[in-house]
C-alpha positions as a LaTeX table, in Angstrom:
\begin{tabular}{lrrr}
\hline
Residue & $x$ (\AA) & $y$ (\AA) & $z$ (\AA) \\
\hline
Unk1 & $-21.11$ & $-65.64$ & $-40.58$ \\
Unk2 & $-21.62$ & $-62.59$ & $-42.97$ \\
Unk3 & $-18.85$ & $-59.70$ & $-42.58$ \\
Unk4 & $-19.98$ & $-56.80$ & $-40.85$ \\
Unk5 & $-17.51$ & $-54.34$ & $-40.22$ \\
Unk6 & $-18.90$ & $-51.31$ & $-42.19$ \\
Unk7 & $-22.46$ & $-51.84$ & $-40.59$ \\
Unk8 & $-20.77$ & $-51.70$ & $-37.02$ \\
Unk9 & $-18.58$ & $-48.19$ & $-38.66$ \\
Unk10 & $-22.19$ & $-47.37$ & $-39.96$ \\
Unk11 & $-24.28$ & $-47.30$ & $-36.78$ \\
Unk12 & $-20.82$ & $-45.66$ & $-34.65$ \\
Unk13 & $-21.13$ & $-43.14$ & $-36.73$ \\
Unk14 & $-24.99$ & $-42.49$ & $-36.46$ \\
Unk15 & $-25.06$ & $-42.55$ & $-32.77$ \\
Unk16 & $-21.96$ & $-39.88$ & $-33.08$ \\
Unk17 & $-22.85$ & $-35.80$ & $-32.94$ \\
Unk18 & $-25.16$ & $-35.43$ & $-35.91$ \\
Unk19 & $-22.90$ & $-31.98$ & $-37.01$ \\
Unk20 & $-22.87$ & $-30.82$ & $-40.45$ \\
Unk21 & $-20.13$ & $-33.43$ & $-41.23$ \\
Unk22 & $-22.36$ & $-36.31$ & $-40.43$ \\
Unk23 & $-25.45$ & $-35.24$ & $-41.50$ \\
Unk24 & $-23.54$ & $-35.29$ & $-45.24$ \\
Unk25 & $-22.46$ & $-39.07$ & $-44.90$ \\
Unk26 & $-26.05$ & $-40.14$ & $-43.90$ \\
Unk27 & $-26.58$ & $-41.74$ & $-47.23$ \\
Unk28 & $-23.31$ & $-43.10$ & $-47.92$ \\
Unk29 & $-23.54$ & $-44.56$ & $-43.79$ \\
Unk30 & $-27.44$ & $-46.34$ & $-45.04$ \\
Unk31 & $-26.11$ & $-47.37$ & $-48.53$ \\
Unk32 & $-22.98$ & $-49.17$ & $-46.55$ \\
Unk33 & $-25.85$ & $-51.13$ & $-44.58$ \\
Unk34 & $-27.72$ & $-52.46$ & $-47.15$ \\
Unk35 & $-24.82$ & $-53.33$ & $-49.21$ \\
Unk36 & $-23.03$ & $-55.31$ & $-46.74$ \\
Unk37 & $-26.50$ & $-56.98$ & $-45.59$ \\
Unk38 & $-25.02$ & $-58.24$ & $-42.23$ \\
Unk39 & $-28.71$ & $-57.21$ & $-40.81$ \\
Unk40 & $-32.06$ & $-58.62$ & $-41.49$ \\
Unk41 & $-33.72$ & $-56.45$ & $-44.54$ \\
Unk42 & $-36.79$ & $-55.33$ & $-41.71$ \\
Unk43 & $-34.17$ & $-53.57$ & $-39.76$ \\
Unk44 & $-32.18$ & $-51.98$ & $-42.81$ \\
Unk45 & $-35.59$ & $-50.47$ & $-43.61$ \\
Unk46 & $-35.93$ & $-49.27$ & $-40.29$ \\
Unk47 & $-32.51$ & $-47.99$ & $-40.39$ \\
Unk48 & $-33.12$ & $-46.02$ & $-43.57$ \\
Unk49 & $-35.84$ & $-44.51$ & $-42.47$ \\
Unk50 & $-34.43$ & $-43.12$ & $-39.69$ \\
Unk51 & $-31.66$ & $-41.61$ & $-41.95$ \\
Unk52 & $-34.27$ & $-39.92$ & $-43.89$ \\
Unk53 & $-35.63$ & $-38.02$ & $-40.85$ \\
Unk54 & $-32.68$ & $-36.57$ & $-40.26$ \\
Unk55 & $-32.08$ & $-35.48$ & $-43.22$ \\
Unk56 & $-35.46$ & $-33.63$ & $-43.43$ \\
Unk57 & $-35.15$ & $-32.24$ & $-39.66$ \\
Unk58 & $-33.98$ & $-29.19$ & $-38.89$ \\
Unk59 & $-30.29$ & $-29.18$ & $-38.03$ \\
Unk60 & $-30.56$ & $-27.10$ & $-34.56$ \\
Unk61 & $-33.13$ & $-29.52$ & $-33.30$ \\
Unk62 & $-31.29$ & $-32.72$ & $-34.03$ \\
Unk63 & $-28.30$ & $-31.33$ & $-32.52$ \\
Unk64 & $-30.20$ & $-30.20$ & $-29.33$ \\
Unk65 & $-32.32$ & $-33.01$ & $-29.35$ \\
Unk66 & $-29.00$ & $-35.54$ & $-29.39$ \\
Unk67 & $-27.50$ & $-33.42$ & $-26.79$ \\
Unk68 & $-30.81$ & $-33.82$ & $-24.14$ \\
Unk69 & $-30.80$ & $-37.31$ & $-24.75$ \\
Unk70 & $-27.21$ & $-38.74$ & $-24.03$ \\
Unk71 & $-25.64$ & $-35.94$ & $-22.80$ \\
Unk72 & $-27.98$ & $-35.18$ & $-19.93$ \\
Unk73 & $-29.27$ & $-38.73$ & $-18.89$ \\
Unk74 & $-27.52$ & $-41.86$ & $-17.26$ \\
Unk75 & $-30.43$ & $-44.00$ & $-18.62$ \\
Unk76 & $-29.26$ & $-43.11$ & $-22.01$ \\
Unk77 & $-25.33$ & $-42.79$ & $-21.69$ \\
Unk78 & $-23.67$ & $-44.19$ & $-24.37$ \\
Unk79 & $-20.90$ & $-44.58$ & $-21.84$ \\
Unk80 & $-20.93$ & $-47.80$ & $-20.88$ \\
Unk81 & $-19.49$ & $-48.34$ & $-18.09$ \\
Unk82 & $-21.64$ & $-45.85$ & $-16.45$ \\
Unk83 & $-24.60$ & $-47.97$ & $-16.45$ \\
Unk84 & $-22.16$ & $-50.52$ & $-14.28$ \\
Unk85 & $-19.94$ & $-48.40$ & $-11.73$ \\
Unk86 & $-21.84$ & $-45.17$ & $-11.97$ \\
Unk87 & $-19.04$ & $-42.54$ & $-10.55$ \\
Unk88 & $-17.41$ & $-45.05$ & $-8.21$ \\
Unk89 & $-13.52$ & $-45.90$ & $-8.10$ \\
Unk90 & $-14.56$ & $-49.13$ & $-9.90$ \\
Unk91 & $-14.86$ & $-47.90$ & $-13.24$ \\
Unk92 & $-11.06$ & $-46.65$ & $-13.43$ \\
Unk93 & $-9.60$ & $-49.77$ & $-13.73$ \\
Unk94 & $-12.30$ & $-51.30$ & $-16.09$ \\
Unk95 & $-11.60$ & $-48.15$ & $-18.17$ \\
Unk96 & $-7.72$ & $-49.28$ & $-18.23$ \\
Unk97 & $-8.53$ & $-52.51$ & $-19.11$ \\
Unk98 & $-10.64$ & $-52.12$ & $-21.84$ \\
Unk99 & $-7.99$ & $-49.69$ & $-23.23$ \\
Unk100 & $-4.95$ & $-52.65$ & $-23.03$ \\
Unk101 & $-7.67$ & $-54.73$ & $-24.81$ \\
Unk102 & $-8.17$ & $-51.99$ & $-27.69$ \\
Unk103 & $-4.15$ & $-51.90$ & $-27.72$ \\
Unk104 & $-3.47$ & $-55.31$ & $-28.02$ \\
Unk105 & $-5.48$ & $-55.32$ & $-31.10$ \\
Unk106 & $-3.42$ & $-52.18$ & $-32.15$ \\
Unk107 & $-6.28$ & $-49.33$ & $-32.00$ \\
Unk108 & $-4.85$ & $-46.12$ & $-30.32$ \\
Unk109 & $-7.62$ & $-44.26$ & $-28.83$ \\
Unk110 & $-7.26$ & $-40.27$ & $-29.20$ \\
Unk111 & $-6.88$ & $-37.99$ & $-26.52$ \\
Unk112 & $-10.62$ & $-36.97$ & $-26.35$ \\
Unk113 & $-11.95$ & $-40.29$ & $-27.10$ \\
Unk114 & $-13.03$ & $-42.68$ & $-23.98$ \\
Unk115 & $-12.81$ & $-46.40$ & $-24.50$ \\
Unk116 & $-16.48$ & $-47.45$ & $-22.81$ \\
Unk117 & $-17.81$ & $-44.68$ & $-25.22$ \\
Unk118 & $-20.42$ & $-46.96$ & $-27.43$ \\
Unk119 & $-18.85$ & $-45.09$ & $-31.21$ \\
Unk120 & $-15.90$ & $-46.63$ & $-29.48$ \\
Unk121 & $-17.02$ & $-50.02$ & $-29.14$ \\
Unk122 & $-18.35$ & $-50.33$ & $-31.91$ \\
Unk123 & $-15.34$ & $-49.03$ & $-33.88$ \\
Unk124 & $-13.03$ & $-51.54$ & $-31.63$ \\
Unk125 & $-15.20$ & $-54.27$ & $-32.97$ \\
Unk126 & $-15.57$ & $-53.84$ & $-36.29$ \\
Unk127 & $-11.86$ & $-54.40$ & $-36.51$ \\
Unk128 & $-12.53$ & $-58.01$ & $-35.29$ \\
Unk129 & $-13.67$ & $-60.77$ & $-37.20$ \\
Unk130 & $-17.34$ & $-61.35$ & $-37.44$ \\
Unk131 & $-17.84$ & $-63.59$ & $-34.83$ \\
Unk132 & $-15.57$ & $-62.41$ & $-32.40$ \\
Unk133 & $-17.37$ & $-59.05$ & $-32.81$ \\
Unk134 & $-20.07$ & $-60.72$ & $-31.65$ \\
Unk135 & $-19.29$ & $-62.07$ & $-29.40$ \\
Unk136 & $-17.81$ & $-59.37$ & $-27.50$ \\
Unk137 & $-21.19$ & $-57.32$ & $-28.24$ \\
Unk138 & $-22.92$ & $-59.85$ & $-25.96$ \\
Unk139 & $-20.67$ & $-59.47$ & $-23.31$ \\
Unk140 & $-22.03$ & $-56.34$ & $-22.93$ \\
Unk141 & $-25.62$ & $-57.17$ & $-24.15$ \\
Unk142 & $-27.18$ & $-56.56$ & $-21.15$ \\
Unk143 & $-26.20$ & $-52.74$ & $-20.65$ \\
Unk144 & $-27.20$ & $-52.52$ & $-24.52$ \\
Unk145 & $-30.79$ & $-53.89$ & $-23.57$ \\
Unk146 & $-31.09$ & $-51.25$ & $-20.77$ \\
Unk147 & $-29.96$ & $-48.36$ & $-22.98$ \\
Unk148 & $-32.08$ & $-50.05$ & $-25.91$ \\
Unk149 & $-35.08$ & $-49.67$ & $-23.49$ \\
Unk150 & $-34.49$ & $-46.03$ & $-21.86$ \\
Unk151 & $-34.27$ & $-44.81$ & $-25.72$ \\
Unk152 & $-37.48$ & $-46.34$ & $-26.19$ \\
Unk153 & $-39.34$ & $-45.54$ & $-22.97$ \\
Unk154 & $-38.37$ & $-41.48$ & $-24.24$ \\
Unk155 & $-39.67$ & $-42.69$ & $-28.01$ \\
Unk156 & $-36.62$ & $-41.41$ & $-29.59$ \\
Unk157 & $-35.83$ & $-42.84$ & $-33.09$ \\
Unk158 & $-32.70$ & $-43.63$ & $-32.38$ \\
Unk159 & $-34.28$ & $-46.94$ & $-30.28$ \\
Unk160 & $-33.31$ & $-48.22$ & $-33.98$ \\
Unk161 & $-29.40$ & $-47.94$ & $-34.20$ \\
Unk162 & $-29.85$ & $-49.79$ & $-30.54$ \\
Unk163 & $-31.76$ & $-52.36$ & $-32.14$ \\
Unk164 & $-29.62$ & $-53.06$ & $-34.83$ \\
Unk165 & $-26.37$ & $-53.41$ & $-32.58$ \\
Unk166 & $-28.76$ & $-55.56$ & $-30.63$ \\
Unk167 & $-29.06$ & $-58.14$ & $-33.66$ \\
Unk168 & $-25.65$ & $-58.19$ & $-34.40$ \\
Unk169 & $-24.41$ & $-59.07$ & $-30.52$ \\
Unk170 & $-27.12$ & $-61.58$ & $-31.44$ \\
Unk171 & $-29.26$ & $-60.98$ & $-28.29$ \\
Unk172 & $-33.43$ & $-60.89$ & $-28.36$ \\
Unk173 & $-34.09$ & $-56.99$ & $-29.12$ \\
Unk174 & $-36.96$ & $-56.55$ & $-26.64$ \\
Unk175 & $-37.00$ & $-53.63$ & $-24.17$ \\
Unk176 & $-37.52$ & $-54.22$ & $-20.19$ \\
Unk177 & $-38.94$ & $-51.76$ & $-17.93$ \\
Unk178 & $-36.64$ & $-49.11$ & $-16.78$ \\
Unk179 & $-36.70$ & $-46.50$ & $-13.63$ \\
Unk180 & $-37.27$ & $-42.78$ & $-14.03$ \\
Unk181 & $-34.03$ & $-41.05$ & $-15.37$ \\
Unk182 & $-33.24$ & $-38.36$ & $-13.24$ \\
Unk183 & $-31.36$ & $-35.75$ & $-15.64$ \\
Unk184 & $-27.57$ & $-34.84$ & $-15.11$ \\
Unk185 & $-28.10$ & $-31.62$ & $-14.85$ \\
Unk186 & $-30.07$ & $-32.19$ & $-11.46$ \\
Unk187 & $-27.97$ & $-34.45$ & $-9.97$ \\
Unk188 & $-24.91$ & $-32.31$ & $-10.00$ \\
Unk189 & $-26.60$ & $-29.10$ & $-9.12$ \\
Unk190 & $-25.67$ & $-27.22$ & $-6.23$ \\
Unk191 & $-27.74$ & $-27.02$ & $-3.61$ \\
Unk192 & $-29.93$ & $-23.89$ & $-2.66$ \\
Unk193 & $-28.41$ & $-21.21$ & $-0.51$ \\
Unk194 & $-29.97$ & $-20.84$ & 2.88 \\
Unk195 & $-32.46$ & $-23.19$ & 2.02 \\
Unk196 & $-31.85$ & $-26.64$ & 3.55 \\
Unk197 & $-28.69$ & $-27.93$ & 2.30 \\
Unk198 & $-28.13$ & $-31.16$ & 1.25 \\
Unk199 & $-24.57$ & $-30.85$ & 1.96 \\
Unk200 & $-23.60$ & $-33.98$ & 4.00 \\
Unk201 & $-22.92$ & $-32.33$ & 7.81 \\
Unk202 & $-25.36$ & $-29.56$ & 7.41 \\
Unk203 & $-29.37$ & $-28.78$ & 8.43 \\
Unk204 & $-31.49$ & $-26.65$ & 7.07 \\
Unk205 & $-32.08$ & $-23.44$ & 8.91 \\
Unk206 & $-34.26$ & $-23.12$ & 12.46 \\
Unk207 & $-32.73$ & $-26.97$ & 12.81 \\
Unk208 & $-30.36$ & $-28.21$ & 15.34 \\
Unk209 & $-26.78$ & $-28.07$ & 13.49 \\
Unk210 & $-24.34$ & $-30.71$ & 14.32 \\
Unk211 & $-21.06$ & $-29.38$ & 16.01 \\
Unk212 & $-17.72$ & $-31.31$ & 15.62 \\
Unk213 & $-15.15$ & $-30.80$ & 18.29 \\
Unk214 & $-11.54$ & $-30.60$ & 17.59 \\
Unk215 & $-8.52$ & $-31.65$ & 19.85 \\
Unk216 & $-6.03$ & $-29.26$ & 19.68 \\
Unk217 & $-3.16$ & $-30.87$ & 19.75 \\
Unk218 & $-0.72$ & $-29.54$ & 22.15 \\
Unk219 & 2.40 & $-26.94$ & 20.93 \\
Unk220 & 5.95 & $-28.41$ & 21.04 \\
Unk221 & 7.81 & $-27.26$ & 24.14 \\
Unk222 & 10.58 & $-25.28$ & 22.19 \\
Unk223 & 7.75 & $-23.17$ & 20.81 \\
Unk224 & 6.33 & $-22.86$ & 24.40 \\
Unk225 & 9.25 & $-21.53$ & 25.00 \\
\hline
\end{tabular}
């Protein structure tokens, strides 16, 4: 199997914040691709090509644009594990464990850094060897497909750097239909005052509002006293 480590650094580091440090390494990140050849020449092409747009777009709107997509949308989280457990208790523990995992193969995470983060992953395998890389792409193949797809569904360009992680977790790069993404933003807003609120325990107003009844419990007899 062909080595692939700096096309797994490559795409990390084009699904990273395209700041003015990244935007500066986006020919050095496509000429590491092609070199190594670990993907099919139709999907370098695709790859350069979508290096060249953002070298010609203006810098604000990538940044913004990168922002709105996986910043503000669980369809399009490049944390992982957030397509799995959501917010739940669950994804604690999963986060631990993948951390002992990145550990045991002596890769320290930073203090900002989150292990299901996808830069992560990809980083964490491109310390492997080729096919255990892969291998441990397609154990997580499926939440790849699903982003692969949202990113897609929203035609964003960067459908591509999916793609390619896609063929080298060797898993069929074809997108399946995905729900509606309901923005981040909305999800966590608060809810309007004196309008119906969807505070669990509450009713809007000029509706019947639930009363919960206490039992006092009883003073101690020295304090009676």
């Amino acid at each position: 199997m062909k080595n692939n480590r700096h096309t797994l650094r490559a795409l990390a580091l084009l699904l990273g914040y395209p700041d003015e440090k990244l935007r500066g390494l986006l020919p050095q990140l496509a000429d590491a691709v092609d070199a190594e050849k670990a993907l099919p020449t139709s999907r370098r092409t695709e790859l350069r090509a979508f290096v060249r747009e953002m070298e010609r777009s203006d810098p604000m709107d990538i940044e913004a644009r990168y922002v709105e997509l996986f910043d503000r949308g669980r369809a399009t989280s490049l944390h992982l594990f957030e397509h799995v457990h959501g917010d739940s208790r669950d994804r604690g523990p999963a986060m631990i464990d993948l951390t002992r995992t990145y550990e045991k193969a002596g890769l320290i995470l930073g203090p900002n850094e989150l292990p299901d983060h996808l830069c992560v992953v990809l980083e964490f395998a491109s310390t492997q060897p080729p096919q255990l890389a892969r291998e441990f792409l397609a154990e997580m193949g499926h939440i790849l497909v699903a982003i692969f797809s949202a990113l897609r569904k929203r035609e964003s360009r960067y459908a591509i750097v999916l793609a390619a992680i896609l063929e080298l977790a060797g898993q069929k790069v074809e997108a399946v239909p995905v729900a509606d993404d309901e923005p981040l933003d909305a999800t966590w807003a608060e809810p309007v005052a004196f309008d119906g609120c969807s505070v669990k325990g509450q009713a809007a107003p000029g509706e019947p509002q639930p009363i919960h009844i206490v039992r006092k419990t009883p003073p101690e007899e020295g304090a009676r006293a």
